[in-house]
N, C-alpha and C positions, 0 to 999 in steps of 0.2 A: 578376094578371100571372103569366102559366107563365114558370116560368126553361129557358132552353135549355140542353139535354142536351147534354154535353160528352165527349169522346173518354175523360176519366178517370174518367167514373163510368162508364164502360161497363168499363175496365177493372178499375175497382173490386170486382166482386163474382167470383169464384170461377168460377161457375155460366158467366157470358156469356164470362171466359176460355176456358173450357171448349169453350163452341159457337164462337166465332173458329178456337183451333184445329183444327176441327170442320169449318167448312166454308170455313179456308184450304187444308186439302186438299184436297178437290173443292168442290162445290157438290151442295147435298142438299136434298132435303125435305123442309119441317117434322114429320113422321110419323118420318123417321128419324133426325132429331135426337131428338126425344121420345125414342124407344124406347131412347134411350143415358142417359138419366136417370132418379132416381125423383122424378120430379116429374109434376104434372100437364104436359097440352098446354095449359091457361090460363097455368102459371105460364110455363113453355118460349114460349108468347105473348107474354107480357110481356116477356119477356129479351131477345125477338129486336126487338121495336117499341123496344127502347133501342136496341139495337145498329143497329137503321136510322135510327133518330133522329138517332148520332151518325154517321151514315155508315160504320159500318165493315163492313156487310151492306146487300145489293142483293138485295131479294124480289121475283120475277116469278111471274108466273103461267103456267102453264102447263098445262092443262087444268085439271083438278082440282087439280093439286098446286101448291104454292107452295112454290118453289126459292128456297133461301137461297145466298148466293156471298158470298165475303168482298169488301171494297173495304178491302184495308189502308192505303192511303197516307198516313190522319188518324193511323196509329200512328207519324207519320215526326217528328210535333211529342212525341209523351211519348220518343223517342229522342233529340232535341236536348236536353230538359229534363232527361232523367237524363244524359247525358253531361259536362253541366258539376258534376254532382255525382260521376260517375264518376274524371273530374279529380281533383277533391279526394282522395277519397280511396284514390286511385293516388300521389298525392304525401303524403300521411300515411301509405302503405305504404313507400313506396322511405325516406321519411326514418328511420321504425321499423326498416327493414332495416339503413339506414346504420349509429343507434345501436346496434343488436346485434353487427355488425360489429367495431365500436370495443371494445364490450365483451369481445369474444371477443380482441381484438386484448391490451387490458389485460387480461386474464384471462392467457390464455396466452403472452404475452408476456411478464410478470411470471412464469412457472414456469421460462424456458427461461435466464434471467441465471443 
């Protein structure tokens, strides 16, 4: 059984980071993605066949050349799932703030009696 490729292993490695923001800028050909790495165009193959796998790239053909384009919208789910950890620890900052606060308040509170 193949397991299906998911939006976070594609964001998972470095390298396919790399090419998303690559060609959520324009849309490019696989020759000049290549040419921005030191990697082969096998491995640069590979990265991009996750990245289609998990929908976040859209490869057409077009003569010779096969144009990569981003389809970001699968990155709208790894946004919901960090945001409820975003939460947290926006409310383990404002609480650390609070207490430093306090401190600062006992500290220098306690010099000015």
């Amino acid at each position: 059984m193949i397991a299906r490729r998911d939006v976070y292993q594609a964001i998972a490695d470095p390298t396919r980071r790399a090419i998303i923001g690559i060609v959520a800028k324009e849309p490019c050909n696989m020759k000049t993605i290549t040419e921005q790495f030191d990697l082969s165009q096998q491995a640069i193959s590979l990265h991009l066949k996750i990245l289609k796998d998990c929908g976040l790239i859209k490869v057409t053909q077009q003569g010779r050349d096969r144009i990569c384009e981003a389809k970001l919208d699968s990155l709208g789910e790894v946004s919901v799932w960090i945001d409820q950890y975003r939460q947290h620890w926006e409310n383990k900052l404002d609480a650390m703030e609070a207490y430093v606060e306090k401190l600062k308040k006992e500290r220098y509170g306690a010099h000015k009696k």
